[in-house]
C-alpha positions in Angstrom: 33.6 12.8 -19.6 31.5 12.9 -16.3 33.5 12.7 -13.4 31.0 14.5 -10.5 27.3 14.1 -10.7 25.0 15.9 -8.6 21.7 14.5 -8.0 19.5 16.9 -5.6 16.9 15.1 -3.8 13.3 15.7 -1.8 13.0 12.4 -0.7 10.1 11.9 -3.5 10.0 8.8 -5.6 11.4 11.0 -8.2 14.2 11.8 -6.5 14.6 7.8 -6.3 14.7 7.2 -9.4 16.7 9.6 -10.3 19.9 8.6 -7.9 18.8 5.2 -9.4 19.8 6.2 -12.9 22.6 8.3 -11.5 24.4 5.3 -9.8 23.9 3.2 -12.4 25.2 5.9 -14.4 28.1 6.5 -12.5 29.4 2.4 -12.4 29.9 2.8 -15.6 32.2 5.8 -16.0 33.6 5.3 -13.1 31.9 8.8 -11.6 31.7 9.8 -7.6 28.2 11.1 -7.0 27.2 13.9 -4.6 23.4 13.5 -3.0 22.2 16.9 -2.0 19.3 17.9 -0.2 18.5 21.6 0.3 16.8 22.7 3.5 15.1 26.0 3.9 16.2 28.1 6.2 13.6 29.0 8.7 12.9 32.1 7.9 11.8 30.9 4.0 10.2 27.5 6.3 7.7 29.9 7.8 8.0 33.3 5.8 8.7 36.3 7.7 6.0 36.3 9.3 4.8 35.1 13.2 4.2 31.4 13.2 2.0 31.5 16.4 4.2 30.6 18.5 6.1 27.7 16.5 9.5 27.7 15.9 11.6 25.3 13.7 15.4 25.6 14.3 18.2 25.3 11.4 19.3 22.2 12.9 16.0 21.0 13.1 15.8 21.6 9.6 19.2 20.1 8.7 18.0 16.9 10.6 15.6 16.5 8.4 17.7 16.6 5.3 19.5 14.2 6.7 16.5 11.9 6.8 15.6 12.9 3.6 19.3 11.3 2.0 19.2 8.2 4.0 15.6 8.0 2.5 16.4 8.5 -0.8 19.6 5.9 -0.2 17.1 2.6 1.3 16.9 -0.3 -0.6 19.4 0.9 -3.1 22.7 -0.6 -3.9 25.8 2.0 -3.2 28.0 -0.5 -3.2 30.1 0.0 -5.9 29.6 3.5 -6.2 31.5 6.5 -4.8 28.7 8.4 -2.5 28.7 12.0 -0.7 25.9 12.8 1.0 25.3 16.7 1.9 22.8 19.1 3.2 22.9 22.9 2.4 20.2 25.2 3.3 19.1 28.3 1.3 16.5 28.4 -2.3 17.1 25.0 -4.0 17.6 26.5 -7.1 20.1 28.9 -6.1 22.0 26.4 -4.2 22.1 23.9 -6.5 23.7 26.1 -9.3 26.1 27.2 -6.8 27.0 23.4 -5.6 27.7 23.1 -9.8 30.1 25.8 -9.4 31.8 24.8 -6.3 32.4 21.5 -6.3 32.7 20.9 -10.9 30.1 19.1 -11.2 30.2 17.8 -14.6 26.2 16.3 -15.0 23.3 16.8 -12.7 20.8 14.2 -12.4 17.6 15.1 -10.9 13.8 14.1 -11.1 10.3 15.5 -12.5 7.3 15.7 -10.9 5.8 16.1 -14.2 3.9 18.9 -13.9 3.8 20.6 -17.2 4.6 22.9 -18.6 1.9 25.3 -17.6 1.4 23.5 -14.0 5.2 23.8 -13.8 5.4 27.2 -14.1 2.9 28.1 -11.7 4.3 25.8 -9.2 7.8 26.8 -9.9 9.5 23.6 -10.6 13.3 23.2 -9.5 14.3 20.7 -12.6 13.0 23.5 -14.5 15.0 26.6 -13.6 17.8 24.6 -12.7 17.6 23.1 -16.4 17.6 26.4 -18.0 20.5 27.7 -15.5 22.5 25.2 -15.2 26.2 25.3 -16.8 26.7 22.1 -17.3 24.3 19.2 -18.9 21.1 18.1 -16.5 19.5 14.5 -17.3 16.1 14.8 -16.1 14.6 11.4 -15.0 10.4 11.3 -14.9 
């Protein structure tokens, strides 16, 4: 069954949820879940363009994904739950089908904004591509 689940996270609400439904999840089969947030690097922060003079470091960057998991972790119980926490940095998308590579994941839980299908597409919604990419089944929590 589902041994590994992978829930990416933004911080959102949806995100939230989702690890909500993913730990609950995951006390009852007994799965470990991996919480991943994926920070750009800065280069695809800024584009590659001159940002008048501001610069954001990678560990800048990488400190704020670590805010982002212990904000997507308050006020929910991880008690009984197996719980690793990481931070990669690169496209989402890309990262998070090579985190279902890498580590087996065996189900990926993530949230919807709820775009649409048209909004979606124009926005270019992560769930989305990861959905259709993805080797493994993706619950999608809205």
């Amino acid at each position: 069954m589902f041994k590994k689940v992978l829930v990416p996270t933004d911080a959102s609400d949806f995100s939230r949820r989702a690890l909500k439904s993913a730990i609950d999840l995951a006390q009852t089969i007994k799965a470990e879940v991996e919480l991943l947030h994926v920070s750009y690097t800065p280069q695809s922060f800024w584009g590659y363009t001159i940002s008048y003079g501001i610069t954001v470091t990678q560990d800048q960057l990488d400190q704020n994904g670590e805010l982002a998991l212990e904000a997507t972790l308050t006020g929910l119980d991880t008690s009984k739950v197996l719980i690793k926490k990481k931070v990669e940095s690169g496209h989402p998308v890309t990262v998070i089908l090579d985190e279902i590579k890498k580590e087996g994941i065996d189900l990926v839980v993530m949230g919807s904004h709820g775009y649409g299908a048209i909004t979606g597409s124009v926005l270019g919604s992560v769930s989305q591509r990861v959905l259709q990419r993805a080797g493994c089944p993706v619950l999608i929590i809205k």
